[in-house]
C-alpha atoms as one frame of an Amber mdcrd trajectory, in Angstrom:
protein
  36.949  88.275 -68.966  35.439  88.628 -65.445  34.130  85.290 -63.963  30.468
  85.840 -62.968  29.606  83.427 -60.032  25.891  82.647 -59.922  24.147  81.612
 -57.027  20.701  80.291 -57.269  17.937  80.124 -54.812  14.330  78.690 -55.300
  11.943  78.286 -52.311  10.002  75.923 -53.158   6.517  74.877 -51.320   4.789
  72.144 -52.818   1.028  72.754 -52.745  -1.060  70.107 -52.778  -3.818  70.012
 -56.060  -2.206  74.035 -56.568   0.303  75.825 -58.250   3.928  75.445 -56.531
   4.992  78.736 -56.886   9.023  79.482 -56.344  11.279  82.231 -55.920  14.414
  81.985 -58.651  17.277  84.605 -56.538  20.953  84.807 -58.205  24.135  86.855
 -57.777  26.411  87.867 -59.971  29.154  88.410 -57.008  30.324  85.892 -54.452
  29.334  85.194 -51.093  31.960  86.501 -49.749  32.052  90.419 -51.026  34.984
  93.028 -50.063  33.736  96.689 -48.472  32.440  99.175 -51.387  31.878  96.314
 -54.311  28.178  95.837 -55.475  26.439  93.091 -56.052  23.665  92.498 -58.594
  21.201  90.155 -57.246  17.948  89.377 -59.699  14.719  87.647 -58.688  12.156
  86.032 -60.710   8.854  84.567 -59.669   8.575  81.058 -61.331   5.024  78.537
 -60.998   3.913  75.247 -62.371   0.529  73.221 -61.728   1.802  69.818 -60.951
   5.361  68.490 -60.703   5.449  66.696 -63.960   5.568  70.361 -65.969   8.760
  72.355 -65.606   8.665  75.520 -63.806   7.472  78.943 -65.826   7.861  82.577
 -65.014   5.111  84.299 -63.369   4.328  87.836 -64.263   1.787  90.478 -63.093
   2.314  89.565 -59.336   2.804  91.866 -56.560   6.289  91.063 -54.508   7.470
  93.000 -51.055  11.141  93.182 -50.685  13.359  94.156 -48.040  17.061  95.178
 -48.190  18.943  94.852 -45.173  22.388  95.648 -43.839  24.041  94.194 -40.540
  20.179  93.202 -39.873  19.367  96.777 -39.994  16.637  97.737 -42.860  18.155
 100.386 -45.318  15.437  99.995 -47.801  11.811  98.386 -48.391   9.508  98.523
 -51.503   7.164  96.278 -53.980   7.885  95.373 -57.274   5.621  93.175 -59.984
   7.337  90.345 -61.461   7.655  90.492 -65.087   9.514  88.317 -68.055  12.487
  90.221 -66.913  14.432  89.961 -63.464  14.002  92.713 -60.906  17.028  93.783
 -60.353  18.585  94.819 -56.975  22.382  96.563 -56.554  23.340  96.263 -52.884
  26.771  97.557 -51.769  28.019  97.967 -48.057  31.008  99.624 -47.335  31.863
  98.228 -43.979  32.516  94.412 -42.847  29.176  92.804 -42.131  26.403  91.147
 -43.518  23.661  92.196 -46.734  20.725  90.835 -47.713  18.073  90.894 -49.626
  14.039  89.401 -48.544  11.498  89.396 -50.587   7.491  88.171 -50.170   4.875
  87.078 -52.480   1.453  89.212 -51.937  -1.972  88.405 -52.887  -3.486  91.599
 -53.102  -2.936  93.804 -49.588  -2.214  90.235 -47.880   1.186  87.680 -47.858
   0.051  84.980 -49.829   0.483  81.490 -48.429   0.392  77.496 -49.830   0.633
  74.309 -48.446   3.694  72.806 -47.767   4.833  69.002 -48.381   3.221  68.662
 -44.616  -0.191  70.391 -45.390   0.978  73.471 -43.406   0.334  77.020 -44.642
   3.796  78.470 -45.484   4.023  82.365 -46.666   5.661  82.007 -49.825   9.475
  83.742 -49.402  13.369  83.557 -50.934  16.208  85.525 -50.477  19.956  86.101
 -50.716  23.055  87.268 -48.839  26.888  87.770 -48.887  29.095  88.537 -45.968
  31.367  91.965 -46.721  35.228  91.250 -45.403  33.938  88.907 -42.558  38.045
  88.700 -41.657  37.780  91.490 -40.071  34.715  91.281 -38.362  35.202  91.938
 -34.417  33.871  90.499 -30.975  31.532  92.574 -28.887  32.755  91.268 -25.737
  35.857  89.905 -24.371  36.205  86.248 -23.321  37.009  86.164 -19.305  39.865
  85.997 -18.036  38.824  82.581 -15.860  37.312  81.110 -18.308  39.441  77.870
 -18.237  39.465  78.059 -14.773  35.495  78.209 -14.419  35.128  75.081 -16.894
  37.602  73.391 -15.144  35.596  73.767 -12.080  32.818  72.405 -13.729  34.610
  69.119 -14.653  35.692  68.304 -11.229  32.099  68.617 -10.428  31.662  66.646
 -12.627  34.140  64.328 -11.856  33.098  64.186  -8.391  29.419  63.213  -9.021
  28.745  59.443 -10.058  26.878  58.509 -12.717  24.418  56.050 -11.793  22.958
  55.473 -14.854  19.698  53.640 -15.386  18.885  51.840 -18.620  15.289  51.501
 -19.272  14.786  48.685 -22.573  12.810  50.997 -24.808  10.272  49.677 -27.243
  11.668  50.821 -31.149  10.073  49.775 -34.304  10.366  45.769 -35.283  13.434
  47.078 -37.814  15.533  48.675 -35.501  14.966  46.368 -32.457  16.091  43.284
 -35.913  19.143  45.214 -35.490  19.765  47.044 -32.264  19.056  47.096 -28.485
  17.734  50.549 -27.666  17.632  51.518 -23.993  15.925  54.970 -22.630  19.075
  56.027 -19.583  19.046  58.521 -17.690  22.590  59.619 -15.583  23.007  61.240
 -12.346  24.020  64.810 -13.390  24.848  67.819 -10.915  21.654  70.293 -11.028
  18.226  69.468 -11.137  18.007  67.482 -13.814  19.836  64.189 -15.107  20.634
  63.360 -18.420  18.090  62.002 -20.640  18.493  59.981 -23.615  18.030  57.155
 -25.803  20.572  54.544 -26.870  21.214  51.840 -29.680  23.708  49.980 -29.814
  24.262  46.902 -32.552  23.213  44.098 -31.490  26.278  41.572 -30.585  28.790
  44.239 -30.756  32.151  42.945 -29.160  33.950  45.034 -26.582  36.216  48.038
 -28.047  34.616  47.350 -31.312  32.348  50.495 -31.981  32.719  54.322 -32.725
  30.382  56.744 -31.239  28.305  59.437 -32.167  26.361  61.592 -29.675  23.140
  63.556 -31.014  22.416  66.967 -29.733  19.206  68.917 -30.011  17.860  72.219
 -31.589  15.908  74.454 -29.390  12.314  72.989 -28.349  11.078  70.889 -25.886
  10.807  67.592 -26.750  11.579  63.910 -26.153  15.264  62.251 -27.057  14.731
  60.390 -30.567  15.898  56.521 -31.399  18.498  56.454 -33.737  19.508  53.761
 -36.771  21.641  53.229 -39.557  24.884  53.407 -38.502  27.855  51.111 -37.050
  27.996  52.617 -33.690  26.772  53.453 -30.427  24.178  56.104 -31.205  22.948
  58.633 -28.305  20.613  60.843 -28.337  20.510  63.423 -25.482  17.318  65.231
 -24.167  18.487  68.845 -24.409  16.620  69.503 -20.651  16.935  66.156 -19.220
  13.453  65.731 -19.128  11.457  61.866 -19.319  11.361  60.636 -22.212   8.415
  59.091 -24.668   6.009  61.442 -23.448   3.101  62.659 -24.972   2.341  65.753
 -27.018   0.495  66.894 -24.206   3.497  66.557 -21.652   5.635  68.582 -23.829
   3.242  71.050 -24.482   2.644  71.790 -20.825   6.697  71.878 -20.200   6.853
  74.294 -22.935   4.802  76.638 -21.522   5.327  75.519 -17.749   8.819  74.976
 -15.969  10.387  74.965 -19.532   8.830  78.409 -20.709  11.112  81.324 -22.350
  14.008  78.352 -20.977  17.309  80.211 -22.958  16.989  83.271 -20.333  16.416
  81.799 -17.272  19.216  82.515 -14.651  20.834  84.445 -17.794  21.888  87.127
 -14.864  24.735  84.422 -12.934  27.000  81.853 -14.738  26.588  79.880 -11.942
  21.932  79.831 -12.501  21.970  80.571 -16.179  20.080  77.567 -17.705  23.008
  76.802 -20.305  25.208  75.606 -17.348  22.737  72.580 -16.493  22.352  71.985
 -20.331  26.159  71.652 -20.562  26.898  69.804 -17.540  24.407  67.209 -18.846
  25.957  67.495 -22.491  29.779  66.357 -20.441  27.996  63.926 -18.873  26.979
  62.093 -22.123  29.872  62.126 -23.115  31.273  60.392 -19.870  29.215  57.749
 -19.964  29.633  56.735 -23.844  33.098  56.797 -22.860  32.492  54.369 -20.500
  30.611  51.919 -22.446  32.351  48.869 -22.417  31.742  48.406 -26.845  33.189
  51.856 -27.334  36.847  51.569 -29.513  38.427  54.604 -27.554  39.166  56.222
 -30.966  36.132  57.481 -32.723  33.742  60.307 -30.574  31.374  62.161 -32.739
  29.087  65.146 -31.514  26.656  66.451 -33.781  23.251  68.433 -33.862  21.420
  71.627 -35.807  21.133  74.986 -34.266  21.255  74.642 -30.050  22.438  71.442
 -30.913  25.293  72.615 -33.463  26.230  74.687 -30.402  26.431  72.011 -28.185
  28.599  70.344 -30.438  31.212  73.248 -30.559  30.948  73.331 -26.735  31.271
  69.916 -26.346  34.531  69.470 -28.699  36.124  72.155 -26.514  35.870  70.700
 -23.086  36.126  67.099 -23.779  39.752  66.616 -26.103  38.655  62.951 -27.013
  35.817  64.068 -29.383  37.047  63.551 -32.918  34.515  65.290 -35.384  32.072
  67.900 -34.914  29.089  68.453 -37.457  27.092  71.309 -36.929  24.661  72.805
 -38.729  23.892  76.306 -38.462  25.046  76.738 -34.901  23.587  78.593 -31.821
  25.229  80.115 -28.702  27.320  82.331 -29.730  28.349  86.243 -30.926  26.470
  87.478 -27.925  27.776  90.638 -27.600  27.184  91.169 -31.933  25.305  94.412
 -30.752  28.102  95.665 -28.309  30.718  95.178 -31.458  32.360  98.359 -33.163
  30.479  98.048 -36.045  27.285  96.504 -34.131  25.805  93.111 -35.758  22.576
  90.816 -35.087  23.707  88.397 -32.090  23.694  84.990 -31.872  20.779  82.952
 -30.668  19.171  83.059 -28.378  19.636  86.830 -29.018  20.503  87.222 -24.953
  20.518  91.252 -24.997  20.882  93.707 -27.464  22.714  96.965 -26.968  20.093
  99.497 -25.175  19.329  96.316 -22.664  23.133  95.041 -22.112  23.102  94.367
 -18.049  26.731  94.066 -17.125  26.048  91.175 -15.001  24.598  89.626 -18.154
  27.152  90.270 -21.140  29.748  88.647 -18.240  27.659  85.802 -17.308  27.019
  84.785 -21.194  30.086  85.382 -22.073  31.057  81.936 -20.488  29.088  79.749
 -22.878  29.853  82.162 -26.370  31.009  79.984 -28.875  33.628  82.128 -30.123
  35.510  81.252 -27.305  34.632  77.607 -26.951  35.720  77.283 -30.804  39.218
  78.442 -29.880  39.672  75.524 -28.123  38.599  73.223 -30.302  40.840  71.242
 -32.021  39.376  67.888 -33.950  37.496  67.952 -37.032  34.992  70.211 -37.831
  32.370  71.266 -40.638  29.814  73.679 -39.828  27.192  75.165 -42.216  25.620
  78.566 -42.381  22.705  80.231 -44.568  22.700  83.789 -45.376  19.280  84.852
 -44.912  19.443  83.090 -41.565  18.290  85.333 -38.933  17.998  82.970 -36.241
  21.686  81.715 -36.126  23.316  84.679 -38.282  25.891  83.993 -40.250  28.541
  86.504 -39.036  28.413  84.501 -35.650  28.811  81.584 -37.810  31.844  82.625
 -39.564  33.061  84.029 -35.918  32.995  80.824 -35.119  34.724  79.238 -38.280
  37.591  82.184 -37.906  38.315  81.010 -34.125  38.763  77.505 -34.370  41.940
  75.790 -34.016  41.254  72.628 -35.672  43.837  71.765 -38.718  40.927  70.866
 -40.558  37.631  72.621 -40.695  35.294  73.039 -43.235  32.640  75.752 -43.387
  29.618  75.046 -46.284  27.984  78.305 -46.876  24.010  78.296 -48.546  24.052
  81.987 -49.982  19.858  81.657 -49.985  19.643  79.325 -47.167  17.351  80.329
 -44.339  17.659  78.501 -40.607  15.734  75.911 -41.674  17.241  74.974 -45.434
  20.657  74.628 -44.957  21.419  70.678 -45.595  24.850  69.082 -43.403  25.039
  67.020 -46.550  29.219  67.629 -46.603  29.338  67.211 -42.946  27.368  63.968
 -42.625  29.484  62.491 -46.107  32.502  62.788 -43.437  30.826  61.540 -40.883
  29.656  58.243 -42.353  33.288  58.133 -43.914  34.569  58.771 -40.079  32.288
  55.668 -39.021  33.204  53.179 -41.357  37.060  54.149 -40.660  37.816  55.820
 -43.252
């Protein structure tokens, strides 16, 4: 008897005094499909008024779908939910990515509830599969000086001292019980230095700690304080900008200096924005290093999105990291539109094939992950979600495919959108990696 495989998908937005209302999404196929095999995939609209009664299906309500393939729309429709599942076959005959979107409607308009935050949230689920991502193809090829340019960029590096300055931050009373946080900021080549906050345990002998280095999603925002682990923890500004700020600050960067950021310079490798963010990202790096409480052994890189990108970056140019965690990460596939069989790029989504500037596929082709993941070589776990439009997850698995590392592990959330895709296996390994395990 054939093994059905079932993969279930509720999103879930609590409302506050409402009804929670859910999408219920399954497959009767794998996430991983081969060309010319159809999938079933069945959705069901579930409800409850308050979180102590279980969750009941909803019928009579009107529900927008849309089927897509390679991120191109093949079909679109409504459908009322009824005691039975809707029912969806989806089939692709070429390697890629399907999926299926659909929308809860309140009359002619998407209907909306409060989240756990009191934000209005349209109410949404989904599902995808990848079809024979093996064979998937890059758009672009990887220069031929590509070692030789980030090679360069080290001895810039190299060249440039660090000067750091530690500022003693003010964290809440039960970190500062256990940990001295500093705000630093290091001497970095460009126009900006690295900005970040670090704690460190508080009477930690010398060569006695791990390190793990924290990387940001896209945004504009201050550096966080970190807790909870055995370690040095660092947190890097993703634009080198002052930390501790207020709202107001940010806000103004946003849509100041800081505005449409991920395509400024995109034209040069040498004035693309991405080369200052990575320059500063080394940097970190160099100057955990050089902490005089770091063991020499343990260097962990992590982050979500631009930061999971960083992190892939990061374990390619600097050989002593030791684990990567990224969750769903950026930078990458950015010629997915130039490809054979042409595919939704990478964030930031750089170009897409009527708008491909030579001088820009070349320039971004020196910070594509798909090239820094073949030479990585530590540990690595990455997660992707399948209705993820942001970060899809055919760069994802470009990624996965190219690295080197002996041991990689790839969790893949067949409903998960950018946003709901938990590092929960990644983060098990790396609290295992920091107690020395």
């Amino acid at each position: 008897m054939k093994k059905i495989v079932l993969f279930l998908f509720t999103a879930a937005f609590l409302a506050l005094g409402a009804t929670e209302y859910k999408f219920e999404i399954k497959s009767d196929k794998h996430w991983k499909m081969k060309a010319g095999e159809t999938a079933t995939f069945t959705v069901q609209l579930l409800a409850r008024e308050n979180k102590k009664e279980p969750f009941k299906v909803v019928t009579g309500r009107k529900v927008g779908f849309l089927y897509s393939e390679n991120d191109v729309t093949k079909n679109k429709g409504f459908f009322t939910t009824g005691e039975k599942p809707f029912e969806y076959k989806a089939k692709m005959d070429i390697p890629g990515w399907i999926q299926l979107r659909c929308t809860l409607y309140d009359g002619k308009k998407i209907a909306t509830q409060k989240d756990r935050y009191g934000a209005m949230r349209q109410i949404i689920g989904g599902i995808g599969a990848l079809v024979e991502p093996e064979k998937l193809q890059i758009g672009v090829e990887e220069p031929a000086d590509f070692d030789a340019f980030w090679k360069s960029q080290r001895e810039l590096l190299d060249k440039t001292p660090m000067k750091p300055v530690l500022t003693p931050a003010k964290p809440s009373a039960s970190v500062a019980k256990n940990y001295n946080v500093w705000d630093v900021q290091i001497n970095c080549p460009g126009t900006r230095p690295v900005s970040a906050y670090m704690s460190i345990p508080r009477n930690a002998k010398p060569k006695s700690l791990p390190a793990i280095v924290y990387y940001h999603a896209a945004g504009v925002r201050s550096s966080y304080i970190c807790a909870g682990h055995n370690a040095i923890l660092f947190n890097v500004n993703a634009h080198g900008i002052p930390n501790g700020q207020s709202k107001e600050y940010y806000e103004k960067m946003r849509f100041g200096a800081l505005k449409n950021y991920p395509r400024i310079g995109k034209e040069s490798r040498d004035t693309i924005y991405f080369r200052g963010m990575f320059l500063r990202m080394l940097r970190s790096l160099d100057y955990v290093k050089s902490r005089p409480e770091w063991n020499g052994k343990v260097l962990v890189v992590t982050g979500g999105s631009m930061g999971g990108g960083q992190s892939i970056a990061a374990a390619a140019l600097d050989p002593q990291v030791t684990l990567v965690v990224a969750g769903v990460p950026a930078i990458g596939d950015h010629g997915g539109n130039l490809a054979k069989i042409p595919r939704r790029p990478g964030w930031p989504q750089f170009y897409y094939a009527k708008t491909a500037a030579p001088e820009v596929t070349k320039a971004t082709s020196y910070y594509d992950n798909i090239f820094f993941a073949r030479r990585v070589k530590c540990e690595v776990f990455l997660t992707t979600g399948l209705i993820d439009r942001t970060c899809p997850p055919t760069s994802v698995y470009l990624y996965y495919m190219n690295l080197k590392s002996a041991k990689k592990d790839l969790d893949v959330f067949p409903c998960g959108e950018h946003n709901g895709c938990p590092t929960t296996k990644g983060y098990k390994r790396l609290r295992e990696v920091i107690a020395g395990k």
